[in-house]
N, C-alpha and C positions, 0 to 999 in steps of 0.2 A: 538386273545385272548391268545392262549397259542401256545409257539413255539417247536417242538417237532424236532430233530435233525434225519436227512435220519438213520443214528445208531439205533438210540432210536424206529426208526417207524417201521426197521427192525426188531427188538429186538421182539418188540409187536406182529407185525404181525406173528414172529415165534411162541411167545407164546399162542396165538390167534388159530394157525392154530390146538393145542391139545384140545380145548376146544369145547362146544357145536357150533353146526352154530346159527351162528348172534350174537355171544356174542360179547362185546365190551370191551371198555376199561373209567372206570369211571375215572374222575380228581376231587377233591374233598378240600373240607376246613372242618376242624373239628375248632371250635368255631372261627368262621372269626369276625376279627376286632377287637380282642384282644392278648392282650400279651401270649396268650395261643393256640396262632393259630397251628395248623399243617396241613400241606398240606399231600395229599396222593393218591395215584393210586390203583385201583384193578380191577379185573373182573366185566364184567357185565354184566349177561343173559339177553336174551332176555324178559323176563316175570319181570327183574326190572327196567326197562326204563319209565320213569314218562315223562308223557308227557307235563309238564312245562320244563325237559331237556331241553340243548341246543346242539344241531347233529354239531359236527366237523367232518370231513372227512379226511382222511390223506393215504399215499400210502399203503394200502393192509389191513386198518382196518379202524374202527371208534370210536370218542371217545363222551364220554356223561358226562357232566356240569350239576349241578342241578342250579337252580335260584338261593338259597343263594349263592352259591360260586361264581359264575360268577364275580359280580361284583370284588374278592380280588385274583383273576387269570388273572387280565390283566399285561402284560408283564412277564405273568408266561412262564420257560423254561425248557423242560426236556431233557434229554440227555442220552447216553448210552455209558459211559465210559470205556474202555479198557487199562491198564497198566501193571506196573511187577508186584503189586499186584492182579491181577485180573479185573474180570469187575464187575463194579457196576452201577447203575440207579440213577441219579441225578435228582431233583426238585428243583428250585429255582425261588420262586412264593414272590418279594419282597412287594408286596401290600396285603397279605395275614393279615397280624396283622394291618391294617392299617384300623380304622375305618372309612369307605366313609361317605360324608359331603353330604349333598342336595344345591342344588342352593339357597335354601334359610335359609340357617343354621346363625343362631346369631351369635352376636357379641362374648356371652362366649361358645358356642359349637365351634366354629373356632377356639377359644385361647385355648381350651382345649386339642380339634385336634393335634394343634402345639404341645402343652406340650405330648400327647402321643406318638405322634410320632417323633416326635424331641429331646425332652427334655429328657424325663422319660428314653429312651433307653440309653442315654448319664450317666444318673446319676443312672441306674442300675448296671452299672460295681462299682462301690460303694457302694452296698446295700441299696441304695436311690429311693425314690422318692417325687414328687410334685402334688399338685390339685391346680386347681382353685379354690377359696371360692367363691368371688362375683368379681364384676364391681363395684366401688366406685368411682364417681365424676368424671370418665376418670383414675382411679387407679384399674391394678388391683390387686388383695390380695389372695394371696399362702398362700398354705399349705406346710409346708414339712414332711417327715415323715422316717422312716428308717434312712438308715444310716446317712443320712442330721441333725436330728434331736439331735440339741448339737454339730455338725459339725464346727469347726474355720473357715472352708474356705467358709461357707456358704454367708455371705456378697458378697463374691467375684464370688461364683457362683450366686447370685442373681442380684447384679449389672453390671457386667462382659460379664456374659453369659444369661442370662433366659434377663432381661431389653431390651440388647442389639438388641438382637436378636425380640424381641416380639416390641421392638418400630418401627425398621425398618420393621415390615410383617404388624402392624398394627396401619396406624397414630390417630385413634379415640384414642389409647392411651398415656395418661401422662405421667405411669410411673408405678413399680412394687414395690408391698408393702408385704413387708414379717408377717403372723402373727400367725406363729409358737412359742412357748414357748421354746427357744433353755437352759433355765438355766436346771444345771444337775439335774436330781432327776430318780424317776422311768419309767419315760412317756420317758426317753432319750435313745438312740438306743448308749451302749457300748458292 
């Protein structure tokens, strides 16, 4: 689940070693599976260990997972980094904002998935983003909003990119239908 680097496990267990006995080390998601996620480490006494926890074990400590997080700390990495600036403590939990799917997730929770995790992050550096409205006929029909919203290049990122991209991951669809209101007025993102 989470890879902790011999540095990083050193690091801990020296810090570990001032603290009460049995305390541990939590690994944690502050609002997992959104665009708001952060990941984070701290102490963790013995007296707040919940026993839905999940017990990692690592060279001279141990670490504790609550349930929610687990699932958005797989391929999570920490590290304990040393240079000319100094050292510092790295996390980098890339499933962390990344809403999990069920095996039996619809047709538009899957395309929405893509759009969040795909799309939305792409057309954030823009002040952009997109939703799903519905599923029409094997069409389906975006929202856009922000910076997109009155955008020239929108066409091209709808046919281009968002079409292209969502035809090939998903053949139940036709095709991607834009039904944003892009004429200027007050609703437009200048």
């Amino acid at each position: 689940m989470i890879n902790i680097s011999e540095t990083a496990q050193s690091h801990f267990a020296k810090l570990l070693s001032d603290q009460a006995e049995n305390t541990k080390i939590r690994v944690f998601v502050v609002n997992p599976g959104t665009s708001q996620a952060e990941c984070g480490v701290s102490y963790c006494p013995e007296d707040a260990v919940e026993d839905t926890d999940i017990h990692l074990e690592f060279n001279g400590f141990d670490a504790v997972v609550d349930a929610e997080s687990a699932p958005f700390l797989g391929e999570a990495e920490i590290d304990f980094v040393t240079d000319k600036m100094g050292s510092q403590l790295t996390l980098k939990a890339p499933n962390a904002k990344a809403k999990k799917l069920g095996d039996n997730a619809s047709l538009e929770e899957q395309i929405q998935h893509m759009i969040d995790t795909e799309v939305n992050p792409q057309l954030a550096s823009h002040g952009g983003q997109v939703s799903l409205v519905e599923i029409a006929d094997g069409i389906a029909i975006l929202q856009f909003g922000g910076g997109c919203n009155g955008c020239s290049m929108i066409d091209v990122t709808l046919k281009e990119g968002i079409e292209k991209e969502m035809l090939a991951k998903f053949p139940e669809i036709k095709g991607v239908k834009d039904a944003t209101d892009h004429n200027p007025g007050e609703h437009s993102y200048y």
